[in-house]
N, C-alpha and C positions, 0 to 999 in steps of 0.2 A: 826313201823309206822302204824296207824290203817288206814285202809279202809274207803274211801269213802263210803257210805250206801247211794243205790240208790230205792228208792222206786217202784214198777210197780203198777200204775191201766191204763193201757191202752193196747191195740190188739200191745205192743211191736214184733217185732222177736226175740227172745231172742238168736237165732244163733250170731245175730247182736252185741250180747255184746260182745264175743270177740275180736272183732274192737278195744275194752278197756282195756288198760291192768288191769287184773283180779288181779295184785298184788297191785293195789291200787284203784281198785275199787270193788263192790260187790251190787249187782241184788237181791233185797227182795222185793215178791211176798206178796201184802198187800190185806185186804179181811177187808174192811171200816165196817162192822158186826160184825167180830169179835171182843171182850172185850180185847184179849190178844197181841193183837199187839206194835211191843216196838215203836211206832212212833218217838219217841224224840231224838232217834238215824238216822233218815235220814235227808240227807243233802239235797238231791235231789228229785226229782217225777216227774213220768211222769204221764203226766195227760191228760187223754181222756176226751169228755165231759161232765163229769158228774160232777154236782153241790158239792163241799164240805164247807157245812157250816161253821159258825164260829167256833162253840165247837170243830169240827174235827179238823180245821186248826191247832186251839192254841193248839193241842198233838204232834204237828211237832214243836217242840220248836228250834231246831238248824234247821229249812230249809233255807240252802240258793237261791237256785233253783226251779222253776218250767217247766218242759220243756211240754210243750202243744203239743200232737200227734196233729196236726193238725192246724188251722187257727182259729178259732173260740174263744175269751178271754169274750166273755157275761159268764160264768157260773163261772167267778172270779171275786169278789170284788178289783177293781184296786186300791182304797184308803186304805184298806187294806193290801194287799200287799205291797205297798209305805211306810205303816204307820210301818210296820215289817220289810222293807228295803227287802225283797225277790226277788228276779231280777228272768224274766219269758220270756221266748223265745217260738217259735213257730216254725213248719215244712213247710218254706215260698215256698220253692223251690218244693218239690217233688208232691203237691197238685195241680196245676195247670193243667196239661195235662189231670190229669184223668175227674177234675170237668166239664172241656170246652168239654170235650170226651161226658162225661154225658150229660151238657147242650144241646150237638147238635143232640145227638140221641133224645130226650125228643123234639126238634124240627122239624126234619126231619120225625119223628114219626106221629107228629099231620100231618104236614102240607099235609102229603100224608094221614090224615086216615087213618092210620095201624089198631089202636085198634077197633074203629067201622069195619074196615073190616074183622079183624078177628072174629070180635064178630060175622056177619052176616055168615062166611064162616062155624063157630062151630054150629051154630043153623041150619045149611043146608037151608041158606038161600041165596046160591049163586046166581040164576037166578032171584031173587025177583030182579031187576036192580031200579026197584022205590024205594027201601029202602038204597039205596048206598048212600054214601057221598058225598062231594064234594073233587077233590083231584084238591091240586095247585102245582105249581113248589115254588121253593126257589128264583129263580133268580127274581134280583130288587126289592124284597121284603124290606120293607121299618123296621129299627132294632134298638130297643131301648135299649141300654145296660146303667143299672144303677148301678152304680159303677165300674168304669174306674179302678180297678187295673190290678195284674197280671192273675187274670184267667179272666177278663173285657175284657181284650186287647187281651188276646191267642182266648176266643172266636169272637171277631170282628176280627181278623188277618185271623180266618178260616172263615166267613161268606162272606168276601172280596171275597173269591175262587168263591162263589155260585152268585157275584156278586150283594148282597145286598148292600142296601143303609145305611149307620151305621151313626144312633148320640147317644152321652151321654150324660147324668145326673151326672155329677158329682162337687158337688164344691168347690172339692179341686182342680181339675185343671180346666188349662182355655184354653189350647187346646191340642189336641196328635193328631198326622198324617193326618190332614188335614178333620177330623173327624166330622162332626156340632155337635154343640155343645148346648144342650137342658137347658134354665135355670133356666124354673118353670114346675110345674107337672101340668100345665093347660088344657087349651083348646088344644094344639097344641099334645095333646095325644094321639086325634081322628086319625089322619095320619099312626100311626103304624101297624103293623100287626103281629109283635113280639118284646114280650117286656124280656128281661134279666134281672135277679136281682143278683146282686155279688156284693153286699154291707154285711159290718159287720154290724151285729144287735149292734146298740147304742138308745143312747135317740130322734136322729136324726132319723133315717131310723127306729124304731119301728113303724109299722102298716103303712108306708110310702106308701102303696097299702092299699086305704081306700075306704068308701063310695065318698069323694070327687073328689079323682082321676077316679076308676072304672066308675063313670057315664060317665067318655071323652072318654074310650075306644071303638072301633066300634063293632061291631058286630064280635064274630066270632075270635079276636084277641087269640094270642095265648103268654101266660105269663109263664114263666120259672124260676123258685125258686130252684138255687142251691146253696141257703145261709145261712139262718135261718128259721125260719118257722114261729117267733115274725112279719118279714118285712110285710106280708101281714095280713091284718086281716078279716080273716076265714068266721068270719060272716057278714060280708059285701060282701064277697066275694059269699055267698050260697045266701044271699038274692039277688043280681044279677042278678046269673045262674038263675032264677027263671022267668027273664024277658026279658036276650037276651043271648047267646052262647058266657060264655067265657071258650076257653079253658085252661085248667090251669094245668100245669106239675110240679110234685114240690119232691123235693127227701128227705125233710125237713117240719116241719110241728111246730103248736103252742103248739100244746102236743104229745107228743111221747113216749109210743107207740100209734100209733090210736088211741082210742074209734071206736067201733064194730061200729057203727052209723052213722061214719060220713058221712056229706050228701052230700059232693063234690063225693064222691064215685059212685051215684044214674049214673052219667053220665057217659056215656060209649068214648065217646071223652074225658076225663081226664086221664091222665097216673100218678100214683104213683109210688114209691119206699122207703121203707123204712130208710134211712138215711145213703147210699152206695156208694156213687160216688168215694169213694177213698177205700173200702175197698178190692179192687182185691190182690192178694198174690204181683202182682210187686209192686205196691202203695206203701204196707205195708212194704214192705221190703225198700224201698224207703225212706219210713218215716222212719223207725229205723237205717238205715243209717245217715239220718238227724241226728235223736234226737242224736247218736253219735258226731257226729261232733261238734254240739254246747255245750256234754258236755266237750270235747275235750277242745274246745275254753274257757270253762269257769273254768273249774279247772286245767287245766295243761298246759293253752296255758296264762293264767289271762288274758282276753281281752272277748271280746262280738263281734260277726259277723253280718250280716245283719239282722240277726232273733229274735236278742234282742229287744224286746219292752221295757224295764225297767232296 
């Protein structure tokens, strides 16, 4: 009986294969560069973010699988996919605690001026007390979370603790836990004083943080991007900051890596990250446990679990 041929491009743990039995499966470490790769023998892939064009796809001629390290499907062509019959699952479960973990430190950060203050404490500029910030509490803070899923919900279930005010944007549902519920990105945006994005980047929520929205925001708001980096759009966003203080924490960006220049950086009340919130050693391990399971479920169990998009 031949082997399964499982593809890796993604921060796999590859301890984690073992989970599988190795007499009907088999772990090939792909390098998308190289000329020599036998693609047309994997069945399977895992697949981290990274874009694979067409040309690449059609060398995967028997794939049946794609299993997505992670939540993210913008950098696959879903008509495509459809069009090849390839079925594509994601890492639903083990993504949520870290991302809402991320989102609230990115929160609790601004709203206290951490980074201005460390900024001022490194420049020995601690007794300068007129260059200080302003520092607020969390409590009744008024919370915008867009995109009501499971990391949506995990982070309004923790902000509930701090006893924030929580509504959402979202319209696919029309109510959860007693939650108000937000229905245009209008005028009534002014009220917030944190806003969450935990929406999938689609054709919908691309640039869904625009020049339109931004002018409602009040002064001083503070905006949390642990989604995509397409949702907001960047240069609306710097032409802004140019005329009133928005803070903007984002772990995600519209190109990554950076550019050396970019101008949200100028401010020192912004907090970045490289595109991390799930990358800790538990996470990972987390996820590759995941991605186990669901190949579990799709080649030796024949059925599809909650993870299956397609």
């Amino acid at each position: 009986m031949k082997k399964i041929k499982i593809g890796l491009l993604s921060p796999f743990n590859k301890k984690k294969f073992d989970l599988l039995n190795n007499k009907l499966f088999e772990l090939i470490n792909l390098d998308i560069k190289k000329k020599k790769n036998n693609f047309e023998n994997i069945s399977c892939l895992i697949l981290d973010t990274r874009t694979l064009n067409f040309s690449i796809l059609e060398k995967f001629r028997n794939l049946k699988l794609i299993c997505r390290f992670g939540v993210g499907i913008d950098n696959l062509d879903l008509s495509y996919l459809k069009k090849r019959k390839i079925d594509l699952c994601i890492t639903k479960k083990s993504i949520v605690t870290p991302v809402a973990e991320h989102a609230l430190g990115f929160i609790i950060s601004s709203i206290k001026s951490l980074n201005e203050f460390n900024s001022i404490i490194k420049k020995s500029e601690y007794e300068k007390v007129s260059k200080y910030p302003v520092v607020k509490d969390l409590k009744n803070k008024e919370v915008l979370i867009i995109g009501l899923g499971n990391i949506g919900k995990r982070i309004a279930k923790i902000l509930k603790v701090f006893d924030c005010k929580i509504t959402f944007y979202d319209p696919k549902i029309i109510e959860y836990n007693n939650y108000n519920k937000l229905f245009k990105l209008n005028r009534d945006l002014k009220k917030f004083d944190i806003v969450s994005l935990n929406c999938s980047l689609n054709k919908s929520t691309k640039k869904i943080i625009n020049h339109s929205t931004l002018r409602f925001f009040k002064k001083e708001v503070i905006i949390v991007n642990t989604s995509r980096g397409g949702i907001v759009d960047e240069k609306s966003l710097i032409n802004f900051s140019k005329k009133k203080k928005i803070i903007y924490c984002s772990d995600v960006f519209e190109q990554e890596p950076l550019a050396k220049n970019f101008k949200l950086s100028n401010y020192t009340y912004n907090t970045f990250t490289p595109h991390i919130s799930t990358s800790s050693p538990e996470t990972r391990s987390s996820m590759s446990e995941e991605v186990v399971e669901n190949i579990k479920y799709y080649f030796i169990n024949k059925k599809k679990n909650q993870n299956f998009l397609t």
